[in-house]
Steps between C-alpha positions, in 0.01 A plus 500: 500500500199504762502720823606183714770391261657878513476464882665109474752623261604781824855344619354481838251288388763289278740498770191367785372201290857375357712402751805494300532866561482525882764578707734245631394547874115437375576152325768372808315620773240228542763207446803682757375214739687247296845682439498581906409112575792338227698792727446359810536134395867653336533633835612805304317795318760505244570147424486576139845675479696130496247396165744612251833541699671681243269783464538779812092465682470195289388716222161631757603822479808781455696252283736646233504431172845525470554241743268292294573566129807350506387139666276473147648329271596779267431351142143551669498849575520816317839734507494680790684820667489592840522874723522630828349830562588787517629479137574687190287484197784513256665247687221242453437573097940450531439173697222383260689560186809262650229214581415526161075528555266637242201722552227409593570448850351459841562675814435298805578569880761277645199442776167471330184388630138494212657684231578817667760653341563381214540663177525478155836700339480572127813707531762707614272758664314224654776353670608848625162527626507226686846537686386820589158401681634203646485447865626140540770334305398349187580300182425563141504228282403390149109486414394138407370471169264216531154566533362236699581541894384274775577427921573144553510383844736229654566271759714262605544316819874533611490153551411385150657481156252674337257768523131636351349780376173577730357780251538669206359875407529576130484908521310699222635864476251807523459613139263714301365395121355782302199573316609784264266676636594567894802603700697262691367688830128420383551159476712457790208666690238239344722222643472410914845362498633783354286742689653372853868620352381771332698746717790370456539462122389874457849528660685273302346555175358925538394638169549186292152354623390775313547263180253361329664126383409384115197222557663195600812623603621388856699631750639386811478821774662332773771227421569394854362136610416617817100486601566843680633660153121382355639122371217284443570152699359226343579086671698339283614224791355184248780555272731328772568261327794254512689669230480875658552351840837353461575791280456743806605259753842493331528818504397542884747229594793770330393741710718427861276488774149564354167265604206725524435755258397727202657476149381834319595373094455654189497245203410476118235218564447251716561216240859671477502567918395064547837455281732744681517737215469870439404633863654728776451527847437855617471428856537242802232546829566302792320424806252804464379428175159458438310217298413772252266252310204563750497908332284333189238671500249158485656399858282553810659658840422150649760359204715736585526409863532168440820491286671772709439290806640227310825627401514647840548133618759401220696838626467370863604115405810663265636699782459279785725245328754733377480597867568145574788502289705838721307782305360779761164671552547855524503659849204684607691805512629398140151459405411885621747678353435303154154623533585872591780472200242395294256812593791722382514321148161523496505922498783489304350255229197753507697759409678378213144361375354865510 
């Protein structure tokens, strides 16, 4: 490696010519004209809370997922136990052992916003761990065994029978294949994806990076699908086809209430996904989910725009005829305190990510 790749390989340097890693501020600011115009033609600047009634914000922000867990069909999800803080440790192993779940599980905030939060628990002094350090309510529940996870976005139009999905991210999880030669830490640091995380799976993983791995031997260092855990997002949205659509749309039409939205799935393969076999859905996002597609790394900033504008419009059309139909806008004092609610989360989420 030359002087000027050392300097390009600097995460400032990463972070300034991929745009995939800026902040969310840097890639919305330039396009805020838009959301403040479909605002003013909504006559409202949180129209978006009547897109999926059923969801408290619409699913923009501060929705539970206890509130929303139980509207999925639940031959669809994965066993799941919920707790309100403060709580006892012992109480939650008691609580797990009576729902029956097997280790591994996964920790997750009842709030969650990128990832934060969420944790991997191998076992009993895991769990403990995490009822202790929690500082929202959360749920644990049993870790999906398929490999394969992807974010499938859907709409439908309130007024029509059936619905679409507008994109599809297939999500490949940070991992580390040794040489036989180097430690996992080395070769972490010789990757740029894995240098922009690098931080945080010192944390997670301490001495074990210490490891050198047997040539050829792969391991997954961060098993969460989320693009802020160091996921790779690739566009997968041409495999919409008519088989994986209905599939999905199905599925969304089970789900009371729901038009606009993220499904976050985990699935064996997509052969088995396009017949409505072997899969689970870890999570639901409403109204402030993203079209997570545009994160692949081959997509320009101008892409990127364009499809968040455009789903910006299907959120505006969605919620001005549900509006139509007796479901409210939030009031601009609603609207405030769901943002200053949200800013506590926020700290809170930080926190439990630390």
């Amino acid at each position: 490696m030359n002087s000027i790749q050392r300097i390009l390989h600097r995460p400032f340097f990463i972070k300034l010519f991929n745009w995939e890693y800026w902040s969310f501020a840097s890639v919305y600011f330039c396009i805020y004209p838009v959301w403040v115009l479909l605002c003013l033609r909504a006559r409202s600047f949180f129209f978006f809370a009547a897109s999926n009634p059923t969801i408290k914000n619409g699913g923009f922000l501060c929705e539970s997922k206890k509130d929303i867990i139980p509207i999925i069909p639940p031959q669809h999800h994965p066993p799941t136990v919920f707790f309100s803080i403060p709580t006892n440790g012992n109480i939650v192993l008691r609580e797990l052992q009576r729902a029956g779940l097997q280790y591994p599980l996964i920790g997750k905030p009842n709030i969650g916003a990128r990832g934060r939060g969420i944790k991997v628990l191998r076992n009993e002094q895991d769990v403990l761990a995490y009822s202790h350090t929690a500082y929202l309510d959360f749920h644990i529940q049993e870790f999906v065994p398929w490999k394969c996870e992807a974010g499938i976005f859907y709409v439908r139009n309130p007024n029509q029978a059936t619905g679409a999905i507008t994109g599809i991210v297939y999500k490949e999880f940070l991992s580390v294949t040794g040489d036989g030669r180097h430690s996992m830490l080395q070769l972490l640091q010789k990757d740029k994806r894995a240098l922009m995380y690098l931080d945080s799976l010192k944390k997670i993983h301490s001495d074990r990076l210490n490891q050198v791995l047997p040539a050829g031997e792969k391991m997954i260092v961060s098993p969460f699908g989320n693009h802020a855990r160091g996921s790779k997002f690739t566009d997968a949205s041409h495999l919409a086809d008519e088989a994986l659509t209905k599939v999905i749309d199905d599925i969304c039409k089970q789900i009371p209430g729901f038009y606009f939205g993220r499904l976050d799935i985990r699935f064996e393969s997509w052969e088995a996904l396009k017949q409505g076999k072997n899969f689970s859905i870890i999570e639901v996002n409403g109204a402030g989910s993203e079209p997570t597609h545009i994160y692949d790394p081959r997509h320009s900033l101008f892409f990127a725009w364009k499809e968040i504008i455009r789903h910006w419009f299907l959120l505006f059309r969605i919620s001005r005829i549900n509006h139509k139909k007796g479901h409210r806008y939030l009031s601009f004092r609603e609207g405030i305190s769901m943002f200053r609610e949200a800013r506590v989360f926020a700290r809170k989420l930080d926190a439990m990510t630390e």
